[in-house]
Structures are given as C-alpha cells and as structure tokens.
C-alpha positions in Angstrom: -11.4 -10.4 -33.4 -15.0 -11.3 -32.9 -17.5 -7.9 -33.7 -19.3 -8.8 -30.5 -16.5 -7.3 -28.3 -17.5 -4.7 -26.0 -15.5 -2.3 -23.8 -17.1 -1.0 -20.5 -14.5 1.3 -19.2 -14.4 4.7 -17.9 -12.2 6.2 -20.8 -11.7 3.7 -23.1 -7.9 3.4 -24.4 -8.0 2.6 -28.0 -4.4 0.4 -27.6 -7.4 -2.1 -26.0 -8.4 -3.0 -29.2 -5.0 -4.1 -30.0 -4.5 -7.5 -27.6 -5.7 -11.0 -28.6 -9.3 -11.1 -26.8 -10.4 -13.6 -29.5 -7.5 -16.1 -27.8 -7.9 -17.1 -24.0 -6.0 -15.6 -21.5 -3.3 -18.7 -20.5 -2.8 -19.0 -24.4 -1.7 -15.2 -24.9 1.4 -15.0 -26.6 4.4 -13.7 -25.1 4.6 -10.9 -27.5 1.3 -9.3 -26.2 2.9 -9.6 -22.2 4.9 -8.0 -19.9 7.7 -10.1 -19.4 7.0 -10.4 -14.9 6.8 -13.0 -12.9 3.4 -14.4 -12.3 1.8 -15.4 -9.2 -0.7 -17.3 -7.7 -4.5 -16.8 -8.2 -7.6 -18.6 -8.5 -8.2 -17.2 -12.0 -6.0 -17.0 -15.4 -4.1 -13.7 -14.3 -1.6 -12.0 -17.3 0.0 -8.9 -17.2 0.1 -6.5 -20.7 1.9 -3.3 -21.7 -0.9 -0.9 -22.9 0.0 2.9 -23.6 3.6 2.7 -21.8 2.0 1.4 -19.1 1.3 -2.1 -17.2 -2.3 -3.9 -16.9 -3.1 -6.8 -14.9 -6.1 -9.0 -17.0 -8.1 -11.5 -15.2 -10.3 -14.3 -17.0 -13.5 -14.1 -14.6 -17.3 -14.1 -15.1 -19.5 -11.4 -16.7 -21.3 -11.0 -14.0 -18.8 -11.3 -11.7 -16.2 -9.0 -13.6 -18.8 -6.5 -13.8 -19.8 -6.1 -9.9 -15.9 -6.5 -9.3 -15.1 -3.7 -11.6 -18.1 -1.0 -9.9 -17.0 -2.3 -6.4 -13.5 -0.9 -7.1 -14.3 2.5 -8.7 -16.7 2.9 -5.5 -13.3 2.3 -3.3 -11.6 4.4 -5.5 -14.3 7.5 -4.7 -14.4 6.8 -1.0 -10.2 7.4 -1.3 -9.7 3.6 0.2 -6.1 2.0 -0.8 -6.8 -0.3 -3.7 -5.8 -0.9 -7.5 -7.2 1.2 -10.4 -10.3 -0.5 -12.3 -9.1 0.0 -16.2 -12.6 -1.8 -17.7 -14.2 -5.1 -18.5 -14.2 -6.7 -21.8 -16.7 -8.6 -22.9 -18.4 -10.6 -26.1 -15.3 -12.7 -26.2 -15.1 -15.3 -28.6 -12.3 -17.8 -30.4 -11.9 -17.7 -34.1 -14.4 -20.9 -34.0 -16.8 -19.4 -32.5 -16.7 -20.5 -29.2 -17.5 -18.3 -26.3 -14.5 -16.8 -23.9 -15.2 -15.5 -20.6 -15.0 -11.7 -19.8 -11.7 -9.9 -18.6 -11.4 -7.2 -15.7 -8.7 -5.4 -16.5 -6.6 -3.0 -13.7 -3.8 -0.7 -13.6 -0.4 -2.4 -12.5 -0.2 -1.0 -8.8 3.6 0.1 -9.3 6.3 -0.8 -6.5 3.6 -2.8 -4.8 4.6 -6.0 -3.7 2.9 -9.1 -2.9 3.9 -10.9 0.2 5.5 -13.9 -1.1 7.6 -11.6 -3.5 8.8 -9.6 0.2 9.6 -13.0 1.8 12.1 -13.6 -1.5 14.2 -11.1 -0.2 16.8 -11.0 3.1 14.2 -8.7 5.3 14.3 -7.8 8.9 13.2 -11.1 11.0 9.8 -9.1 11.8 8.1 -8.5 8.3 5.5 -10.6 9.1 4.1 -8.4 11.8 5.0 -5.1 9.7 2.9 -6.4 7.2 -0.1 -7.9 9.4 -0.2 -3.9 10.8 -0.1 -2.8 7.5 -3.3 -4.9 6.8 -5.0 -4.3 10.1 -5.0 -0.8 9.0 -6.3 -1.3 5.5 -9.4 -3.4 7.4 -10.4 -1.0 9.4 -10.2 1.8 6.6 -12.7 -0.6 4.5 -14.9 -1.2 7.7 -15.5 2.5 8.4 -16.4 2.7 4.6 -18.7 0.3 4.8 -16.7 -2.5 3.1 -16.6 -6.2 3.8 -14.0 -8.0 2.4 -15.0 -11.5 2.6 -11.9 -13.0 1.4 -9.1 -11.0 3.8 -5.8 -12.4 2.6 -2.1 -11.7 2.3 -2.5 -13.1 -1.3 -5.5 -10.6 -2.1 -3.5 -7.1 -0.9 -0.3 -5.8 -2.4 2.2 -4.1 -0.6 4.3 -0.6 -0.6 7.1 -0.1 1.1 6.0 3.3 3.3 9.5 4.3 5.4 10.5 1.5 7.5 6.4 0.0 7.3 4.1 -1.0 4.9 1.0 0.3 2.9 -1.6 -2.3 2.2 -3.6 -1.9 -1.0 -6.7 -4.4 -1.7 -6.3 -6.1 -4.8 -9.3 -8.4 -5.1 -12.3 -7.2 -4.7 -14.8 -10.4 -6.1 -15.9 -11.1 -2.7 -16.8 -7.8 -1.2 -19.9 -6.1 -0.4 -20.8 -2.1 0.0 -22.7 -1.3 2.8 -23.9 2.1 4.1 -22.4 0.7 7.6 -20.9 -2.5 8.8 -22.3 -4.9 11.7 -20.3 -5.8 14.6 -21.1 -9.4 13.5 -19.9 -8.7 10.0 -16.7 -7.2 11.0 -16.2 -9.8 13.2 -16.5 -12.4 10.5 -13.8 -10.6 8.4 -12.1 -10.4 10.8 -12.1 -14.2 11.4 -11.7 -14.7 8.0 -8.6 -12.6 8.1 -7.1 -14.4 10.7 -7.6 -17.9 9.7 -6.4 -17.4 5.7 -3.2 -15.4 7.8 -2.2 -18.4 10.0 -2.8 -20.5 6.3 -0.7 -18.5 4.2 2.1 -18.4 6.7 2.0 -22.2 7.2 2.6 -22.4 3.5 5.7 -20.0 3.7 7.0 -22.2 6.5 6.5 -25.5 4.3 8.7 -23.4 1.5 11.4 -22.7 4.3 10.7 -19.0 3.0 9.6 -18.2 6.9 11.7 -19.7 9.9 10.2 -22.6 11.2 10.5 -20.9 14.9 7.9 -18.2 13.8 4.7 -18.6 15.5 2.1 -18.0 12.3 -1.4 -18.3 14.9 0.3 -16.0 17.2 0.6 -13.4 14.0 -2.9 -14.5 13.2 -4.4 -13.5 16.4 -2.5 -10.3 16.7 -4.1 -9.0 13.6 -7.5 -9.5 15.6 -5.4 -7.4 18.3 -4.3 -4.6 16.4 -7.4 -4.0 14.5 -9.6 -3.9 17.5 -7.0 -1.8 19.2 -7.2 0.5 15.9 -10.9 0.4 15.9 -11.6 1.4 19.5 -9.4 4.5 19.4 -11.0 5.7 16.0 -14.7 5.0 17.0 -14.8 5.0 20.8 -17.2 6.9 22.5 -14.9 8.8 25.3 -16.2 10.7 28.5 -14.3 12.8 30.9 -15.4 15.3 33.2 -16.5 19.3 32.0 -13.2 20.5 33.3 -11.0 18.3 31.6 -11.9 20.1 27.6 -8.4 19.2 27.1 -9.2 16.4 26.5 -11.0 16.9 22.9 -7.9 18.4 21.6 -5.4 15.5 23.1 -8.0 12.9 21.7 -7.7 14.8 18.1 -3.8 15.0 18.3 -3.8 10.7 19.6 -5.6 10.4 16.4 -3.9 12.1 14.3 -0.3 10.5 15.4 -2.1 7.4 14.1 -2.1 8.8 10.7 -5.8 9.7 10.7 -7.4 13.1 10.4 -11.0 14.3 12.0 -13.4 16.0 9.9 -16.0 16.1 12.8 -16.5 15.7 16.6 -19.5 15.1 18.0 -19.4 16.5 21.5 -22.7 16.1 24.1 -22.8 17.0 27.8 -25.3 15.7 30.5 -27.9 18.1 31.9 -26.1 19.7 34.5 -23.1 19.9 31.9 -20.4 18.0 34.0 -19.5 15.5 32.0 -18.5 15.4 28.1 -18.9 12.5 25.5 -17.0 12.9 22.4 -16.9 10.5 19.2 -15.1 11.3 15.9 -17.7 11.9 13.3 -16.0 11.3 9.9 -12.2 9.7 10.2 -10.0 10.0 7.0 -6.5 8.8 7.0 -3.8 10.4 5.8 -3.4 13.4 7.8 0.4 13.5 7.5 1.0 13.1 4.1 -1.9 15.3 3.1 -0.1 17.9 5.2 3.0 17.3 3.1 0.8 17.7 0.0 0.3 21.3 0.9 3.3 22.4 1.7 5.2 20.4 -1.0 3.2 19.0 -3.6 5.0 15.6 -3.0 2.5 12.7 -2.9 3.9 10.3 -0.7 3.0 7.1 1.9 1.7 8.3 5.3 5.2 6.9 7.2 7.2 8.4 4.1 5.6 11.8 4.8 6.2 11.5 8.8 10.1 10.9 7.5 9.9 14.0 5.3 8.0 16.1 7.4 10.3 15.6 10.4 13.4 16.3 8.6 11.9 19.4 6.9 11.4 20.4 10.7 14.9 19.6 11.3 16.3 21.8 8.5 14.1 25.0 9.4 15.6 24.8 12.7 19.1 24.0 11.2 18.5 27.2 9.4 17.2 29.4 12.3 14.0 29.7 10.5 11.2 28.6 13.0 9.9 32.0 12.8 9.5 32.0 9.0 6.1 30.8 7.3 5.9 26.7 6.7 5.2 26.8 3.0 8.3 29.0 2.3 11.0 27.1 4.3 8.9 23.8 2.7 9.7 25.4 -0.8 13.6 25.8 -0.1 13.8 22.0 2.0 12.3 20.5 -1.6 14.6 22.3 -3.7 17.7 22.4 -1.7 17.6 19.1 0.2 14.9 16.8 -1.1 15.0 16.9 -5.2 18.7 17.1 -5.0 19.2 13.7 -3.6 16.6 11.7 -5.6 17.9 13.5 -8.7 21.3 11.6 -7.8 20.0 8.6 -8.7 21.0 7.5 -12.0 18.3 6.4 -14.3 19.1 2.9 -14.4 18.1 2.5 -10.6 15.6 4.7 -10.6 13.0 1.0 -10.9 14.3 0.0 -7.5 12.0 1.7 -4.8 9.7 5.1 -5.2 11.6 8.5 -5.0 10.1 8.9 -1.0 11.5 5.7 -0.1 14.6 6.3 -1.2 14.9 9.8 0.7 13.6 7.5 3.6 16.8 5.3 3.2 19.1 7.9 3.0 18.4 9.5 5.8 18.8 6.3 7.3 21.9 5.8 5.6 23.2 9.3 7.0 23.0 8.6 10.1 24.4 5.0 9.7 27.4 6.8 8.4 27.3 9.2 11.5 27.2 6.8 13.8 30.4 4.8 12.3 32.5 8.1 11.6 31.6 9.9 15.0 30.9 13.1 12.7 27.6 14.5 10.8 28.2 13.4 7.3 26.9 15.5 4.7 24.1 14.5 2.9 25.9 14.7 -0.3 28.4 12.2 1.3 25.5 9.9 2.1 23.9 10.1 -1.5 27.6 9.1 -3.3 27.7 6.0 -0.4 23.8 5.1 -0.8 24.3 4.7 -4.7 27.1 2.7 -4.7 26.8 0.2 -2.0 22.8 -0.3 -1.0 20.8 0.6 -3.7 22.7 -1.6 -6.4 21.5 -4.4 -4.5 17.9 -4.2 -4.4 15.5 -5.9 -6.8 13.5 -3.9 -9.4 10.1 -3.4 -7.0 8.9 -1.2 -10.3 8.5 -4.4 -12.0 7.9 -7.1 -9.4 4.2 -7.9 -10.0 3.3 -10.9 -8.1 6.0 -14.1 -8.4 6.4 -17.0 -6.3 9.7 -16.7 -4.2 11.5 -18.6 -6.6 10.4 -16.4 -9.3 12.0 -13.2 -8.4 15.7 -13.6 -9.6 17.9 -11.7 -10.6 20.7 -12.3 -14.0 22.6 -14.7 -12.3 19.6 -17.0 -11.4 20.2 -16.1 -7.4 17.3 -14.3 -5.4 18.8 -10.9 -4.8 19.1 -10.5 -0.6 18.5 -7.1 0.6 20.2 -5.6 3.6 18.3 -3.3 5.8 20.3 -1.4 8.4 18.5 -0.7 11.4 18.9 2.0 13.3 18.8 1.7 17.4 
C-alpha cells in the first residue's frame, strides 16, 4: 500500500486500511468483496464487507469524488432520502508506481432495490407507475431543498419497499448541484431530464422482455411530469379563499399532511379590508406519519409502512375499548402485544427477506386474505404460522440484493425466484 493514501471521511473506520487500494477496483479480488450481484454503472462499482457491514466503492475522479461525497452529507443534513457518504480515498497508487483514481465510498443502502432487480421478480402488472410516484416524490423533496439532480434516472435511485408503495432514495449524486432555491426553468429541465432517461430505461426493459411489450413506457414518462407538478402545486401553491372560510387553513394542513408531509409554517396575509386570505406553506418536511409513529413507538419506519401501523394501532385501541385512554400508553401495549410478537416469529434465517415494517405490512394483508377465504376473523397468530410457511419462503433476500441485472438475481436452483403479491379489493 502506497504511504500517499489518504482518508477524508467523517469518522474514519480503521478496517479501511485493510482493502487493496494499491490494486484497481475491477481487479479487486474476490476475497476482499461481498459476494452480490453487480449492476450497471458508468464507473467501476464493487461492493466490500467493512466492520460487519456492506460498502459500495466507486473508481471516480478526485475532484469529482470529492464534490460527490460533500453533496451527499449536505442531503444527509437537510434529512433528503439518499445513501450514506462513508469517505473518499485518495493518493492511490499500484505497486509500480502508477497512479489509481480516487474511490467514494457509501454505506450499502439495506433492502433497497434497484429497478431492474424489482422487474426480476413476478410483481403486480403496475410497478412501473408505483415506482415513477415513488420518484416523483423524491424530486420534489430535492427541489424544495434546493437540489438539482441533473441526471434523474431509474438507474441512479434505489428502491424500498414502503407497504404496498415505494421509497425512492438518490444514489448518485455526481451531477447535482445545491442551490439556496431552484428556478422554474431548472426544475423544468430535471424534470425533462427525468422523463426522457424514464421512457429510455423502460425501452430497455421491454428489449429484455423484462416489461410487457403492451406497456406504454412515454405514457409512464409523461405521468412523472404529471404527478410531480400535481405534487408541487399542492405543496407550494399560493391558496385564497374568502375571510369566512378560516377552515380552510386547517383542511389545507390536514390535505397536506395525508400526502405524507408535515407544515412547520403558514404564512397567512389578508387584503386591506380583510375579506380575503392567502395562505402558502412556509417550510414542508415529509414524513409526518412516520414521525408520528416515532413518538408514540420508537419504531423507525417508511411513511406508507407507518400509515399501515398507525391505522391498525387505531384499530386495536378501539378493539380494546380504549379511545379514551392516552395515545402513548395504548401505543406502548399495541408494540408489545401485537407488533413485536409477530416479527419476532420470524425465524432468523428469513429474517434477510424484507424489513421488520414490511413484513407487519404483509401480514396484515395476509390476515385478511385469510378472512376473506374462511368467512371468519383469523387470529393474528393464525396469520403469522400461514405467512411463514407459504409467502415469505418465497421471497428473495432484498437484505442482500445490491444492484444485479435481472438475470443476476437467482436463486440456488439458477431460477429467478417469482414473488406473489395478493391484492386486496
């Protein structure tokens, strides 16, 4: 290893010191990798074990690695979805002396998965659009943060399963930019961007008969652009309604915060004579549901996971009689009585398939799946023993699945594993 090597990181993990820089990335040795599936990227990509956990290392330029790396710690302060900048490494040279670029390093984004990984799998016939909302939604969170993209992409965001949705998570950041506020013209031409690498990538699935030929990939392309102005007008939208209609602040909070999205300030004007009102939210965070569930539960969850959770911790306080009781107390009992039993159930093999929340998510469905086929309420108990041994068996390791081509995530047999998603009516 070459004395040059220097390691810009936040805290520095000393197990660092202990992969091949001196050797370039595509020549790593198998030993120093996490035996996943690779995927595509326009730079040398490996993934390593370090300190029990998983790292993603990406060959790039200096200069380049460096902005890359502050531009995600700033979207890590401002609380946007996005993976966790480990450090850069640079000073990088073989044993004969010849120079080796620098490597970003990140933190494996666990049960994320990238899109071509999802389209491996037997999913309902409308992923496409879950995940399209899923990224219209990330988009607008960078936009009211100030953050152009510049490279939007299905291949650039990892996904999380978040109850029957998905959470999108930037992944690259090399193209972006940090503004104090966006332009209408540069959101626009993210926007566009967005759209055009969308129809592209879909295309490409089609080509690969991983995407039915039938699916219209411009008419998922453009309803990105719909969603995310739709999304964008109800956040930012100037409203006005007359002086007698105050309700209307409140129902305008509560529209938001169904959205997922919590207000930390209204700004609220009248005209002269005071008979009409203009309100505009201030400062829009999202996450209002599951930081709700935070508080009462300590569970750290998706946003749709926590609307799952939420609602059925509302339907066992009134299955108890206990409306009248405080939140945080009947929250306590639903976690230890209802919640932690159930994932606990899962034996530790399977626990790699899907995130505790999700799980609870698919149980419930599973429930009432089992309800609806026996004409009776089935216990949950009687769910979990059903769950176990006939759905979750079947589902790939998302723990592990880092970023494969379709043909790439296999299980021991050499099949694809196929995924069956009931769906309730």
């Amino acid at each position: 290893m070459a004395q040059s090597l220097q390691i810009t990181a936040a805290s520095a993990d000393p197990a660092l010191l202990d992969l091949p820089w001196h050797i370039a990335l595509e020549d790593w040795p198998t030993s120093a990798l996490a035996a996943l599936p690779r995927g595509i990227s326009r730079h040398i990509v490996r993934f390593a074990r370090l300190s029990g956990r998983v790292i993603a290392v990406k060959e790039i330029g200096e200069t380049v690695a460096f902005r890359e790396y502050e531009l995600l710690r700033q979207l890590r302060r401002l609380d946007v979805p996005s993976v966790v900048p480990v450090g850069v490494i640079t000073g990088r040279h073989a044993p004969d002396g010849e120079p080796l670029e620098a490597a970003l390093i990140t933190e494996h984004l666990q049960f994320a998965l990238p899109y071509r990984a999802l389209f491996s799998q037997s999913l309902r016939p409308d992923t496409a659009t879950r995940l399209i909302d899923a990224l219209a939604v990330l988009l607008v969170r960078l936009h009211l943060a100030g953050f152009y993209w510049g490279d939007v992409s299905l291949s650039n965001t990892l996904f999380r399963r978040d109850a029957e949705t998905f959470a999108a998570y930037l992944v690259d950041a090399e193209t972006g930019d940090l503004h104090e506020k966006l332009t209408d013209g540069q959101r626009s031409y993210d926007l566009e961007i967005a759209r055009v690498n969308i129809i592209g990538e879909l295309m490409d699935l089609q080509a690969g008969e991983f995407l039915e030929d039938e699916t219209d990939a411009v008419a998922i392309g453009d309803a990105l652009a719909v969603r995310y102005e739709e999304l964008w007008r109800a956040l930012t939208e100037v409203e006005s309604f007359g002086f007698g209609d105050r309700w209307r602040v409140q129902a305008r909070i509560d529209r938001l915060n169904d959205l997922g999205f919590d207000v930390d300030e209204i700004d609220i004007t009248t005209d002269v004579d005071g008979t009409t009102v203009r309100i505009q939210p201030k400062v829009v965070d999202a996450g209002h549901h599951s930081r709700r569930l935070m508080r009462l539960t300590g569970l750290d969850v998706q946003e749709n996971q926590a609307r799952r959770l939420l609602n059925d911790l509302d339907e066992y306080r009134a299955a108890t009689d206990r409306q009248r009781e405080d939140e945080a107390f009947v929250a306590h009992d639903w976690l230890t009585e209802v919640f932690e039993p159930a994932v606990r159930a899962v034996p530790r093999e399977l626990r790699g398939k899907l995130e505790p929340a999700q799980v609870f998510h698919e149980l419930l469905d599973h429930r009432w799946y089992l309800s609806q086929q026996e004409h009776r309420d089935v216990p949950m108990e009687q769910a979990v023993a059903s769950y176990l041994s006939t759905i979750l068996p079947l589902r790939p390791d998302e723990q592990a699945i880092l970023g494969g081509l379709p043909g790439d995530i296999r299980d021991e047999t050499g099949a694809i594993p196929s995924v069956e998603e009931p769906v309730a009516d």
